[in-house]
N, C-alpha and C positions, 0 to 999 in steps of 0.2 A: 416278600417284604418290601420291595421296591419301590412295588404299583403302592403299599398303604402309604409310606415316609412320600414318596413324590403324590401322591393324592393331597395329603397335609400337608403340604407344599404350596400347592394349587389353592388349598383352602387358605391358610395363612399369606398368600399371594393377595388373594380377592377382598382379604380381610384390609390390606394395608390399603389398597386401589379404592375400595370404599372411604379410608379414613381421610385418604390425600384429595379425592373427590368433594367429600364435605367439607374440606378448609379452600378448595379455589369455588366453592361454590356460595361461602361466607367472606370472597374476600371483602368484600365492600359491606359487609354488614355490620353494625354500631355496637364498639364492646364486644366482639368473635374475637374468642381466643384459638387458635389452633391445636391442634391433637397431633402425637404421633405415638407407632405403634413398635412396641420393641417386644421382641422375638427370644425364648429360651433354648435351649437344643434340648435333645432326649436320648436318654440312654440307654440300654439295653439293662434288665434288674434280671437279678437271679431270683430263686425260690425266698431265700432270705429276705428280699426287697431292697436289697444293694447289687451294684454295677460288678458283673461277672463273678461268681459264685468263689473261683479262685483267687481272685484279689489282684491280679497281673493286669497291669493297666492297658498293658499291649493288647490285652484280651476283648477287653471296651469296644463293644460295637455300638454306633450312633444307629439311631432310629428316627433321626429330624429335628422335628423343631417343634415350637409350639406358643400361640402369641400369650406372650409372659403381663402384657397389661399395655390400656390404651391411653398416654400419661398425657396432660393439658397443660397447656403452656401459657406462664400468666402475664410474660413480660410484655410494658405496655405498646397500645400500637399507636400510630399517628393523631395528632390532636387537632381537629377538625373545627376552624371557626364560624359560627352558624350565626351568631350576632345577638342571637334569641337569649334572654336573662335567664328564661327556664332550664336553658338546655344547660348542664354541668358536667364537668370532667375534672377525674382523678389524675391529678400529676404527683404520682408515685402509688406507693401500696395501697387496699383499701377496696373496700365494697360498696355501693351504695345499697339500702335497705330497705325492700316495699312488702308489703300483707297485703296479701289478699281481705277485700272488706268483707265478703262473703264465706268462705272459709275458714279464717282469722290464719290463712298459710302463711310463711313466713318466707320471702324469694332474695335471694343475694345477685346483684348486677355491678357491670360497670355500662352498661348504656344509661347515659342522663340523659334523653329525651324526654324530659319531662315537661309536665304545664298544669294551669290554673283550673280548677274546673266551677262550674256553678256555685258551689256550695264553700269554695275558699278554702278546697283543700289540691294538694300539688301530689299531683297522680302522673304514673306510665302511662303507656299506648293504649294498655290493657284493663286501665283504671287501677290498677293497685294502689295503695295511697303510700305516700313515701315515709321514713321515718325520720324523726329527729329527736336532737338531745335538747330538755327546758336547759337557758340559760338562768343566770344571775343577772342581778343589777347591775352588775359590770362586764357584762356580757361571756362571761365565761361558762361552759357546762356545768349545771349543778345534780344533774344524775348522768348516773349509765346505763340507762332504764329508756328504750328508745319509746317513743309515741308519733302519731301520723301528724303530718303538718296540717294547722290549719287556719288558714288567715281568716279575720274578721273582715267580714264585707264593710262594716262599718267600724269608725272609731268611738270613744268615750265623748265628739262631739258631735257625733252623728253621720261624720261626713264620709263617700263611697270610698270603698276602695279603689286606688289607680292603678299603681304598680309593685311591681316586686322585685328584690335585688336581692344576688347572693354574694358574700365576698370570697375571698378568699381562703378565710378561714370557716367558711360555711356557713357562717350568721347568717339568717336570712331576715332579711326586713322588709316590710310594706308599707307603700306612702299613699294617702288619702288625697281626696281631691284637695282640702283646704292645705296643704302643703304641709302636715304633719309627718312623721316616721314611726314606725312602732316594730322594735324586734320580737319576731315571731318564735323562733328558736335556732338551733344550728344543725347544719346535717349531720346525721348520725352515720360515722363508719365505722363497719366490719370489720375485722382481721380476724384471722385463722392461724394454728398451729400448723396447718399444714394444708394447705388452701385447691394441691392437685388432690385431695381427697371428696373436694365440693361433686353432688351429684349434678350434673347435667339433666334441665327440664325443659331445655326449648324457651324461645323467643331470647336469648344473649341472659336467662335469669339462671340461677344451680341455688342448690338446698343443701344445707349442711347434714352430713352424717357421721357417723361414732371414727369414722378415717380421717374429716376433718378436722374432728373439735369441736364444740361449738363457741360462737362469735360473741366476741369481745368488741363491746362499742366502747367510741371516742369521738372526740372532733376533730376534723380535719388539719394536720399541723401539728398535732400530737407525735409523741415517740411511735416509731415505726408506720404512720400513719402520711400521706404525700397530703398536699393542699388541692386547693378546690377552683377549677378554669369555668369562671363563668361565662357565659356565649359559648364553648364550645363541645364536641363531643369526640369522645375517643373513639379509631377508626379500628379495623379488624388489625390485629401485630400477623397476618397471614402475609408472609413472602412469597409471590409468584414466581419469583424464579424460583427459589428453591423447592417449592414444592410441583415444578415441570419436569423439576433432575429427578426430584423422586420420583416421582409417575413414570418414568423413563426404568428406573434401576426397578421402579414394583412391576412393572411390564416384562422386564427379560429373567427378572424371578419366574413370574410364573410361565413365562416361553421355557423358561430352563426345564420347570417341573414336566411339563405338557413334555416336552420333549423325552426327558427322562421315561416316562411313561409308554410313548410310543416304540424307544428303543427296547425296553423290557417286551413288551408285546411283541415286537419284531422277531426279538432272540427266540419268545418261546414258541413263537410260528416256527421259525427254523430247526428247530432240535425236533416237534413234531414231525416234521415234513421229513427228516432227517431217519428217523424210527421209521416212516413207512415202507 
């Protein structure tokens, strides 16, 4: 019984030393939130499917452990000024929102590296196109019904487009050569009932699944929704020290197991040798 609980040991060891690996290895990447891994015991069931047959708790033999889930940590990290108008960051709750064009996928981030592409729409790294909520005449959201940004290369007098600004509160506007403005719409943010339930897809993006919820759009500065840091982007919330200590206490975990291991083996050399 030993060699199986310190083998899951070893395994549940390798399991955490992978998760603490992938967050120093995201420290510096845009929007990395960090993982950590928490651990259940086990116990010994009787024929019934309950903890010793008799009911006496003194009776209770442990059997180890077993990784009980790998939870994601959302709190935000460093706010990084790039200067760039495209580049935005969430200061407080909230997702930003891109579909795939090809696809029609639907990807939840908090990396704003975002920019302009040919065609006057504001796309990721990956070209996804971003989403937004139609304003009003008064510049207020008038659906919750997201759509991909898309600026007019030209205006109603013809003239090219220049630039782009996002405010605060997410408006986004674009000014023409002839020194006109025209509000395009505002960013559209996510929220989640329960947001450590987002699937994990690679490149700082996750997709909602039936643990999350699904997402409820707003604009930014809304109830329970943070505001919107134009020029800058949110940096990984991964603490290097902290996750050195861990690496440290995941390492003498699994030296403990390995060890455990060797001493079982040891004992049952000896009792053999012992018999001949």
């Amino acid at each position: 019984m030993s060699f199986t609980i310190s083998l899951n040991g070893i395994s549940n060891a390798q399991t955490e030393l992978n998760v603490i690996s992938n967050n120093l290895a995201n420290a510096n990447t845009t929007g990395f939130k960090q993982s950590s891994v928490n651990f259940a015991n086990l116990v010994a069931q009787s024929s019934s499917g309950s903890p010793d047959a008799s009911g006496n708790p003194e009776d209770t033999q442990g059997i180890g452990s077993v990784v009980q889930s790998i939870d994601q940590d959302f709190t935000a990290g460093s706010m990084q000024n790039t200067g760039s108008a495209t580049d935005i960051a969430v200061n407080g709750n909230g997702f930003f929102t891109t579909v795939n064009p090809t696809s029609q996928q639907t990807y939840y981030t908090r990396n704003g590296n975002f920019s302009v592409n040919g065609s006057g729409g504001l796309i990721d790294s990956l070209g996804n196109q971003v989403q937004m909520l139609p304003v009003s005449s008064t510049g207020a959201a008038s659906s919750t019904t997201p759509q991909s940004v898309q600026i007019p290369l030209t205006n109603a007098a013809g003239s090219a487009y220049s630039s782009v600004a996002i405010s605060s509160s997410g408006t986004i506007s674009a000014t023409y050569a002839d020194g006109t403005t025209a509000t395009i719409g505002t960013v559209a943010l996510a929220s989640f009932v329960s947001p450590s339930g987002l699937l994990q897809t690679g490149d700082q993006d996750w997709q909602a699944t039936g643990l999350s919820g699904t997402a409820t759009y707003n604009s930014a500065g809304s109830t329970g929704l943070g505001t919107i840091l134009s020029g800058s982007l949110e940096g990984s919330n991964v603490d290097v020290s902290t996750q050195l200590v861990d690496l440290i206490s995941a390492q003498q975990y699994f030296q403990g197991n390995a060890k455990a291991i060797t001493t079982s083996s040891q004992m049952i050399s000896d009792i053999m040798n012992a018999t001949q």
